[in-house]
N, C-alpha and C positions, 0 to 999 in steps of 0.2 A: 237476104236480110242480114244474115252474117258480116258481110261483108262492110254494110253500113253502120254493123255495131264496133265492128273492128275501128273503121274510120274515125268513129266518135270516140273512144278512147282514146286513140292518139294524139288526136287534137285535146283531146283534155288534160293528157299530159301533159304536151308542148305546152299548154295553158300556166298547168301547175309549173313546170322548170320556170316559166318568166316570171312567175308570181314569187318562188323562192328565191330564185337565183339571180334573180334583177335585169334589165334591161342590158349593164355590161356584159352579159353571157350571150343574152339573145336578139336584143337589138330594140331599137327602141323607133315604131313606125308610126304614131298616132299624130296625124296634123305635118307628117315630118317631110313629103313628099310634095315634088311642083304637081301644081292642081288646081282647085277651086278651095277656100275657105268659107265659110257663113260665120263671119264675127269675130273668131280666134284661131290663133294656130300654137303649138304646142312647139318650142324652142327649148335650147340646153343654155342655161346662163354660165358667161367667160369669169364671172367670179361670186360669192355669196353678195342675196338678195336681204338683206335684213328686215325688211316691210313688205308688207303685201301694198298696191294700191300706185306703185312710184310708175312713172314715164320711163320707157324702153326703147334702145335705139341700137340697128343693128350691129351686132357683136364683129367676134374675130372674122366668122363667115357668116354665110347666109341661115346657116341651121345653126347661129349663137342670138344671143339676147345680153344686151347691158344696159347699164341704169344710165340713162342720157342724162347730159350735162346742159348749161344755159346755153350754148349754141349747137348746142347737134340735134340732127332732126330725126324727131321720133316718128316711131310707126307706130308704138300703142301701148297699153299701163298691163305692166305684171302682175298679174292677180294671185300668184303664190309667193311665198318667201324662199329662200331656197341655204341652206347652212357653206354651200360649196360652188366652187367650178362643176361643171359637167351635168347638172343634177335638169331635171326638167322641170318649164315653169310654162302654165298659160300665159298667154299675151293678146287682150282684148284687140284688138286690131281700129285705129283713128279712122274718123271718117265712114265705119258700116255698121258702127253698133248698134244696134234695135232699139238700144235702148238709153236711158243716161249713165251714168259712170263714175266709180267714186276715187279724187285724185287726193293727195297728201298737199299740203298748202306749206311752204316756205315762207309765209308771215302771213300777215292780217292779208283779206281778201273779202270784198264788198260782194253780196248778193248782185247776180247782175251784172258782173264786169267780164269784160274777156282775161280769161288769163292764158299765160304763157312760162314755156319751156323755163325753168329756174336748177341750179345746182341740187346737183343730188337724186334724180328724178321727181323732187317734186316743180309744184307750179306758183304764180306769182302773178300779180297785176303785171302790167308792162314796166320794165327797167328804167329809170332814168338814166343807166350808164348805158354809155356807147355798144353797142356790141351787135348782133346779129339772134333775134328769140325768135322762137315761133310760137304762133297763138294755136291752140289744142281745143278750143270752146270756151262757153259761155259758165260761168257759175253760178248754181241754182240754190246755194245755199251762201250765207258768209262765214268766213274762219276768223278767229280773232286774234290766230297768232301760229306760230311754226305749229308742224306736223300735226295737224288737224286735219280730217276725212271733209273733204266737202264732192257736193253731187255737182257733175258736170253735165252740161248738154255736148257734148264731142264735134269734131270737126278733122276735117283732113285739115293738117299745120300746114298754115300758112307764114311763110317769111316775112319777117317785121323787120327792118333795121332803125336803129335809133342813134 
């Protein structure tokens, strides 16, 4: 029985050092490893996230996260904001959410319309400029103008060119 109390204290130190000492001392494992996800995975953003809510597309490597632009193709919307590089952010994951999802809107956007990938991480009706977007889902609400929260129904992006 000793032995099992010994164990538990250590582990609860180890516990306490990451809790003080942060993640750069002792490593940072949560979502972070190849595997199975249910929904999200836990990534290190390649520079400061300003918004919570913006479209994410994979970073420097495969364990970074940054804020997708009108033609790069997301994997899924950052749910934390983050002051820096390095720092960890959830990332809803396109295409398995359970559920619907709230994205930042780059202008006016009609209840009802498919929207798409747009500068900055957020999203947009379809472009009339030429370019390469991809569509992320349905909008279940309308925005009447930049950086507004609207609810999405999600989708694995699909490539639009116009």
């Amino acid at each position: 029985m000793s032995i099992v109390i010994a164990i538990l204290i250590v582990v609860a130190l180890l516990g306490a050092g990451w809790w003080f000492w942060g993640r750069e001392r002792f490593g940072s494992f949560c979502n972070s490893l190849p595997g199975t996800h249910f929904g999200s995975v836990t990534r290190m953003t390649d520079a400061a996230v300003a918004s919570r809510f913006l479209l994410g597309r994979v970073g420097s490597d495969e364990e970074h996260v940054a804020i997708c632009g009108a033609s790069n193709v997301p994997f899924g919307i950052i749910d934390d904001s983050a002051s820096g590089a390095e720092e960890d952010v959830a990332v809803q994951l396109l295409g398995c959410a359970g559920s619907t999802v709230r994205m930042l809107s780059a202008g006016a956007v009609p209840a009802g319309s498919l929207v798409y990938t747009a500068a900055n991480g957020r999203v947009s009706t379809l472009s009339a400029t030429a370019g390469i977007y991809y569509c992320v889902g349905m909008a279940l609400i309308s925005a009447s103008g930049a950086d507004e929260l609207i609810e999405v129904d999600p989708c694995v992006p699909v490539k639009t060119v116009v």
